[in-house]
C-alpha angles and dihedrals in degrees: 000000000000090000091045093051089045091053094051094047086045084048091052095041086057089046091051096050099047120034094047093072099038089057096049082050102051090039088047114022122130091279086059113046128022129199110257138227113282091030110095107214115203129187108211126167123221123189122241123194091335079313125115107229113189109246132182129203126207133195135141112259086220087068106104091168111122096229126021128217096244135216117207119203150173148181127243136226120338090358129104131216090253081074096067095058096105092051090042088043088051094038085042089052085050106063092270133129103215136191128194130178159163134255119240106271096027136083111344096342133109125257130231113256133220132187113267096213110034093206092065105144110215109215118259131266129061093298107116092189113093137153125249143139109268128176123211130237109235144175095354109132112229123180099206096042086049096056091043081063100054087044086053089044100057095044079058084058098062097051087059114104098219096046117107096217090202101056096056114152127178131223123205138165134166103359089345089058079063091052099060096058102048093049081055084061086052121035120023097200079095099092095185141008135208114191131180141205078323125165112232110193126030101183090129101067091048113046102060129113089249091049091052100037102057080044086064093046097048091050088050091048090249096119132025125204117286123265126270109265095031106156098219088183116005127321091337116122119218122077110214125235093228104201105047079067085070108093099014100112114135090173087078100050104031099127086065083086088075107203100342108139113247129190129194134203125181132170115259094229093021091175098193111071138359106279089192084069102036118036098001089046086047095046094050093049084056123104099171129077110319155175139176127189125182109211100222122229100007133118110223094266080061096085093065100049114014103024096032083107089061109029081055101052090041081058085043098048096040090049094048083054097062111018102043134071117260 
């Protein structure tokens, strides 16, 4: 029964990773929702690792201020950035720089590449550039690559004129909900976090004998990485890199973040995985600044349609308390 249990939890948490963000991006993506009149909407690329990844930049063309206090935000599994317009357009009309992006391998950004054929000779001589057939590494969904992209994605912050580099706040639902606070643990630059309906500790999907197993295969050469477009559970893209779940679990560590504000948000009756054990576990963990709000009445997919007006204006609010003068 145990196995069983732990099948079925490992089943939920999928479920809640994956079909949140797809359904922000199907009910917001660029067909959907254009940038209005008043909002500048910039493309910019920031390098990740040696790789291009796709990045946007939002601010209203009435702000005269220098520096801007700046929201950094990204999509989760199976989503891409197109699909937060409507959250940086709100967070833009409101006095915010905000930046939004793709992971490598996702939306308009550039995929990792690996040599096609392992055995490649590079000519002699001192020259590192060499020409080979390479294949890239798309849509897969990888704890540890994805947070090397926020990483990435917040030293290019710092790099942007009009960022205050002292009023940085982050953004994160669904997986992404998971990331924040985990780059809080990291890099305190952050000065504030709003997370919703987020999953906080992805063990399970790590720590299993088939995780583990295709991890070994693929270190031996055995294996490559799956194919872009792969439906894990149903019609979702993105196939998960199982093992590298294994040890991402920033429930455990989150007072690593020291005093940054958190704040937050599940689903009352979040029916894909336990919330006593993901955001109410993590906010109870938590010493530092916090706040947790229960949405009443919502599945966890609520927080995306019916409850969007006020999942929006708690991130607002939460965002003008700490990142803005008083």
């Amino acid at each position: 029964m145990l196995n069983v249990r732990r099948m079925c939890m490992t089943v939920m948490l999928l479920h809640a990773l994956l079909f949140a963000p797809l359904l922000h991006a199907q009910q917001d993506g660029p067909a959907q929702f254009a940038v209005p009149a008043g909002i500048s909407e910039r493309k910019v690329n920031i390098w990740s690792e040696g790789t291009r990844m796709s990045g946007a930049v939002y601010v209203s063309t009435s702000e005269r201020s220098k520096t801007l206090p700046t929201i950094l935000m990204a999509h989760g599994w199976g989503g891409t950035a197109s699909a937060l317009r409507r959250d940086a357009v709100g967070f833009a009309q409101a006095g915010y720089l905000v930046v939004t992006f793709d992971y490598r391998g996702w939306g308009e950004s550039d995929s990792r590449l690996i040599l096609a054929d392992p055995t490649a000779q590079r000519a002699a001589g001192n020259n590192r550039k060499f020409t080979a057939e390479v294949i890239e590494v798309r849509e897969v969904v990888d704890p540890i690559d994805m947070l090397t992209d926020w990483q990435n994605a917040l030293h290019w912050l710092h790099g942007e004129p009009r960022v205050d580099n002292s009023r940085i706040g982050v953004w994160g639902s669904s997986q992404s909900g998971g990331f924040v606070v985990e780059m809080a643990t990291r890099d305190h630059r952050i000065k504030v976090v709003y997370s919703q309906v987020g999953a906080f500790d992805g063990r399970q999907l790590g720590r299993t004998p088939e995780g583990y197993r295709d991890a070994t295969r693929r270190a031996r050469g055995e294996i490559g990485y799956p194919e872009p477009g792969v439906r894990v559970l149903g019609n979702l893209r993105g196939a998960p890199i199982y093992a590298r779940f294994a040890n991402y679990a920033p429930v455990d560590h989150i007072n690593d973040a020291g005093n940054i504000p958190m704040r937050i948000v599940v689903a009352e009756r979040e029916e894909l995985f336990d919330n006593d054990a993901q955001g109410i576990l993590a906010y109870q963990r938590y010493n530092g600044p916090k706040d947790l709000v229960i949405v009443p009445g919502i599945t966890h997919y609520g927080v995306y349609m019916q409850a969007w007006p006020q999942a929006h204006q708690l991130a607002l609010e939460w965002f003008d308390r700490y990142l803005k003068p008083r």
